[in-house]
N, C-alpha and C positions, 0 to 999 in steps of 0.2 A: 504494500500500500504506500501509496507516496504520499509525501507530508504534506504537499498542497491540498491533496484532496480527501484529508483525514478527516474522521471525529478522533475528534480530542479533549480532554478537559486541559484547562490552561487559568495559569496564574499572571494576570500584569499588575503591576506596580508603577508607582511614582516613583519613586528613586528608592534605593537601596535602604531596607528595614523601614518604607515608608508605607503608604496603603497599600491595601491590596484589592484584588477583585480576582474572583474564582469563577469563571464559566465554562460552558461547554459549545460546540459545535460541529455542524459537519465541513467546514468550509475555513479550516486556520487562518490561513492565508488574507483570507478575506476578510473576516473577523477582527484580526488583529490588525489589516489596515484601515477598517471601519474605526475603529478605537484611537488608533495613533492620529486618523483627520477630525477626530470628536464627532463624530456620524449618526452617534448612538447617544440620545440621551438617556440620563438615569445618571449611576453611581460612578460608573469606573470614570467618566467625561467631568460629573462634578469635582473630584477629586485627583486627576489627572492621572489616570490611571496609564500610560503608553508604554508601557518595556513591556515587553514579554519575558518574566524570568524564568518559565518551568511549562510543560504539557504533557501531557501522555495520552500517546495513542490506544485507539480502542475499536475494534471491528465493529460492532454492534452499538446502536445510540443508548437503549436502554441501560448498558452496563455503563456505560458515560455517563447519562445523568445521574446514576446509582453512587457512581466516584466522586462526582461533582457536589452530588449535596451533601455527604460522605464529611469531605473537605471543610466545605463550606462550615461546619456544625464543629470544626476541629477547634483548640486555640489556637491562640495564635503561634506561637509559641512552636508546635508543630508545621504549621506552614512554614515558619521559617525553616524551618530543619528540612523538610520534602526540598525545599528551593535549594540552600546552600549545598546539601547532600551531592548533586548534579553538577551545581552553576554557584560557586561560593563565595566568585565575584561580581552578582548580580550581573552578567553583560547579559545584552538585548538580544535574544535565540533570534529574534526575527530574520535577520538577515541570513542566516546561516538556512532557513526553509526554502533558498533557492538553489 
C-alpha cells in the first residue's frame, strides 16, 4: 500500500511538545495538506496544528478509527512517547510521503 493513498491515523502538532491533534483518514496526503493551508476548520486550524509528527498505517478504516479514538482517550503523556519512540526530533514526516 503506498503512503499517498493510505488510511492512516496520524498525529500533527504545533511545534515540538506543543498541541496536538489525533485523526484518521483514507487520503494522508491530502489530509495533511488540507491542514498545513488551514482548509479545515475546527481544532487542529484553531490551534495551528501543521507538522505531521507520527501515522500509522492501517488496511481497513474500521481498525483506524478503532486506533484513532484509542489515542485520542490516551494522556498525554503517552502520545508523547508513541511520537518520540519513531520521530524524537519532532521533524515534519510530510515530506518524506513523496
Amino acid at each position: 500500500m503506498a503512503q499517498y493513498d493510505c488510511i492512516a491515523v496520524y498525529i500533527m502538532a504545533s511545534k515540538r511538545n506543543g498541541t496536538l491533534y489525533v485523526g484518521v483518514t483514507s487520503d494522508l496526503v491530502g489530509r495533511v495538506s488540507q491542514h498545513r493551508q488551514d482548509l479545515i476548520p475546527g481544532f487542529a486550524r484553531k490551534y495551528g496544528c501543521k507538522i505531521l509528527v507520527w501515522f500509522e498505517q492501517h488496511e481497513e478504516m474500521h481498525a483506524a478509527i478503532y486506533r484513532e479514538k484509542q489515542i485520542k482517550r490516551w494522556l498525554r503523556k503517552w502520545k508523547l512517547e508513541l511520537i518520540e519512540k519513531d520521530n524524537p526530533t519532532w521533524r515534519d514526516l510530510f515530506p518524506g510521503l513523496f
